[in-house]
C-alpha positions as CSV (number, residue, x, y, z in Angstrom):
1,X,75.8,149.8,223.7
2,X,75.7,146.0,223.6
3,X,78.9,144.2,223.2
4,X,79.9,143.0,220.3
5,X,79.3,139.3,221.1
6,X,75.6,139.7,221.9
7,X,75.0,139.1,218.1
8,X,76.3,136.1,218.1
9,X,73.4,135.0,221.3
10,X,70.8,136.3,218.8
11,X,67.9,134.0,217.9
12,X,67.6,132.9,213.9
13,X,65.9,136.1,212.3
14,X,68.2,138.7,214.4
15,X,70.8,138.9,212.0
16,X,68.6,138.6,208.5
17,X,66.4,141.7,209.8
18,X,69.7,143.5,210.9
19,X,71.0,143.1,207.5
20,X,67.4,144.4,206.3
21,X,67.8,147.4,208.5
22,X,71.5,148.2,207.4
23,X,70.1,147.6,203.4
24,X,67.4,150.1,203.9
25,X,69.8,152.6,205.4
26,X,72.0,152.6,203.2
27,X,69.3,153.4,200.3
28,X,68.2,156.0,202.8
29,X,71.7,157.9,202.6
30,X,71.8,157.3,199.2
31,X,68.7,158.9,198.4
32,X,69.0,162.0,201.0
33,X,71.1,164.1,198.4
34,X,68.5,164.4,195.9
35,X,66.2,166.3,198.3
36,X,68.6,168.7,197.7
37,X,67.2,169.6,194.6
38,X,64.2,170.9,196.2
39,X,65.3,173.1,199.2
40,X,69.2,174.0,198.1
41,X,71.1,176.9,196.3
42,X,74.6,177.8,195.3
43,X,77.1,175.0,195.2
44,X,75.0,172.5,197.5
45,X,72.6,172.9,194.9
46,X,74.8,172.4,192.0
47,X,76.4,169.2,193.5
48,X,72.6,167.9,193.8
49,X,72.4,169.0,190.3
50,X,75.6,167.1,189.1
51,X,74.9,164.3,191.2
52,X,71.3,163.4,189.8
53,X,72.9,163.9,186.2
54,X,75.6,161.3,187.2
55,X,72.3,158.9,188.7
56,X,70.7,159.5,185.2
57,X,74.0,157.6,184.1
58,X,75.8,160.6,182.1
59,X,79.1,162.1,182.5
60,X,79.0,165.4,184.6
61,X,81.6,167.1,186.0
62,X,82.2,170.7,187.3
63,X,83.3,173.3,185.3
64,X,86.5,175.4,185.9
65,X,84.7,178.6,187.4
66,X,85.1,180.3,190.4
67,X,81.3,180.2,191.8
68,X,81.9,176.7,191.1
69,X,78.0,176.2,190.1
70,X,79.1,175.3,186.6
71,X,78.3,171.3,185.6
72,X,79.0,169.9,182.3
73,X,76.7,166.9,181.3
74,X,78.1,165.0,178.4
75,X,74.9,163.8,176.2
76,X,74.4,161.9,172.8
77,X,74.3,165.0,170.7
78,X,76.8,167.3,172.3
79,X,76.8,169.1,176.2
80,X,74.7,170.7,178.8
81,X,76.2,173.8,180.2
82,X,74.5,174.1,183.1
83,X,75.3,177.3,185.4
84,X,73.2,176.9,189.0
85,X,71.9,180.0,190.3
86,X,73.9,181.0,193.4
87,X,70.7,182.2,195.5
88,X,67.1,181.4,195.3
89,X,64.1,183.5,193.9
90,X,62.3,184.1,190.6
91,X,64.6,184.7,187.6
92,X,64.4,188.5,187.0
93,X,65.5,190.3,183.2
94,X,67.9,191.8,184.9
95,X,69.5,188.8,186.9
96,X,73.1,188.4,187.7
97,X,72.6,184.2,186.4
98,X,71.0,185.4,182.7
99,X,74.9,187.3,182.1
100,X,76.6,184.1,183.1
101,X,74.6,182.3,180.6
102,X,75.4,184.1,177.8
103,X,78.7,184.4,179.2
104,X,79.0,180.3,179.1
105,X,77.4,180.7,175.8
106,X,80.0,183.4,174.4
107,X,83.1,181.4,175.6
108,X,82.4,177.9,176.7
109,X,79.5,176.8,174.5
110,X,81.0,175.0,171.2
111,X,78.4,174.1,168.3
112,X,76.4,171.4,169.4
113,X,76.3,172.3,173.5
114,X,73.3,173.9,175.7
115,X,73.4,176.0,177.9
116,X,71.1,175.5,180.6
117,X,70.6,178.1,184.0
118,X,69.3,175.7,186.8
119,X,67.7,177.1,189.6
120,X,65.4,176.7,193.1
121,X,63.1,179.9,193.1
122,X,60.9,179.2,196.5
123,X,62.3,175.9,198.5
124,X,60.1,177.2,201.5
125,X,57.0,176.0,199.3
126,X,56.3,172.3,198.2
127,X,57.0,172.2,194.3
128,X,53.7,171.5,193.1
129,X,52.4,175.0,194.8
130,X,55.3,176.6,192.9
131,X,55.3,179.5,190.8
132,X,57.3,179.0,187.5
133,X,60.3,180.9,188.8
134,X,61.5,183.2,186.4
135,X,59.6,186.1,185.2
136,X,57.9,186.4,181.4
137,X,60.4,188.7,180.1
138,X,63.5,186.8,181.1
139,X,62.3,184.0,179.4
140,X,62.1,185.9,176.3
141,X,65.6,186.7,176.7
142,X,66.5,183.2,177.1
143,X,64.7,182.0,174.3
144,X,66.2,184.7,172.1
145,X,69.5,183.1,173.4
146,X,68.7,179.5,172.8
147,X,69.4,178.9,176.4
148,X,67.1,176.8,178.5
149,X,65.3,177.1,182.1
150,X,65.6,173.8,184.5
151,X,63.8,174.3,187.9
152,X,65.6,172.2,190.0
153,X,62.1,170.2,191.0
154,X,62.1,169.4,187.4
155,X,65.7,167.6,187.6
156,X,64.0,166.0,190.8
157,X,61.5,164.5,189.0
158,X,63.6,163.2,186.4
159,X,65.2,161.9,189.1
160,X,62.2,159.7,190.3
161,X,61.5,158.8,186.8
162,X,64.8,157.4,186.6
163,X,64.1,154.9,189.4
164,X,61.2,153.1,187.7
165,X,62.2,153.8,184.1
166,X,66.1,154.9,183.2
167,X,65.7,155.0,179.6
168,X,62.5,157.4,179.7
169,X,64.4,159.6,182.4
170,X,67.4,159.8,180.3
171,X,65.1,160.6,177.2
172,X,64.3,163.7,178.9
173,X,67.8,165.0,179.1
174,X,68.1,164.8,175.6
175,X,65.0,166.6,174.9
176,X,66.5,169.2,177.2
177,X,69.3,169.3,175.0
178,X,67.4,169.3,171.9
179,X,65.3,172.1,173.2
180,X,66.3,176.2,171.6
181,X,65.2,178.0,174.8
182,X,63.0,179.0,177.0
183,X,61.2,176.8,179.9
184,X,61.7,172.9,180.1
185,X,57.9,171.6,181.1
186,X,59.1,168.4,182.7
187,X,56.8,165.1,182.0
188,X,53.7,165.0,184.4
């Protein structure tokens, strides 16, 4: 490695495209998280989660469970109870993540909150070659629930709708929110 003084020997132009270098590695970093939302589970998954909520500029913060995949998103109308799904794979009738819905429905949810089940089904496969990821007849369940289905890909493309237009990615949300159950289509 140089020494520090070297810098300082640099011709006009050294330190302006150093700066540019440091700049565009910083919004690197920044934006590495977010990938998250395509390849994670579990809690990495759910901090993704949280963390894209918090880019959308709304209040999210964990909730008190002990999975600690829980996220509350504070919106216009009420909350999002979002509960992460602590492994990948297609949402089955059956599934361990459809209880803990209605269990954040039966004694977290108050009147004007949604509860939401996030989760990654296949992160070995680009998005767009994805299968929904949760079978026909847990869907009906959650739609007889009024709970939602958010693939994470979904949240990632809110994400990067966010960049180029805030208020349409955080128009979304609420229509996630205004949403009585079933599968959120995300916009195209």
């Amino acid at each position: 490695m140089a020494p520090d003084w070297v810098a300082a020997e640099m011709p006009p132009g050294y330190h302006t495209r150093l700066g540019e270098i440091e700049r565009l590695s910083a919004d690197l970093r920044a934006m590495d998280p977010f990938g998250r939302l395509l390849w994670a589970a579990g809690r990495p998954l759910a901090e993704a989660v949280r963390d894209a909520f918090l880019a959308l500029k709304f209040e999210a913060e964990f909730t008190p469970e002990p999975e600690g995949t829980g996220i509350a998103v504070n919106v216009d109308a009420g909350r999002l109870l979002l509960h992460v799904a602590p492994s990948v794979g297609v949402i089955r009738k059956k599934d361990a993540s459809l209880a803990h819905g209605f269990q954040m429905l039966h004694e977290l949810a108050e009147p004007n909150d949604r509860v939401v089940l996030v989760a990654n089904s296949d992160p070995a496969t680009r998005p767009l070659d994805r299968a929904a990821g949760i079978e026909p007849d847990a869907v009906a369940l959650l739609r007889r629930m009024g709970v939602n289905f958010l693939a994470s890909p979904t949240l990632f493309r809110l994400w990067i709708l966010s960049l180029h237009d805030a208020e349409r990615g955080r128009s979304y949300v609420q229509r996630l929110h205004e949403q009585d159950g079933g599968i959120f289509h995300p916009p195209t």
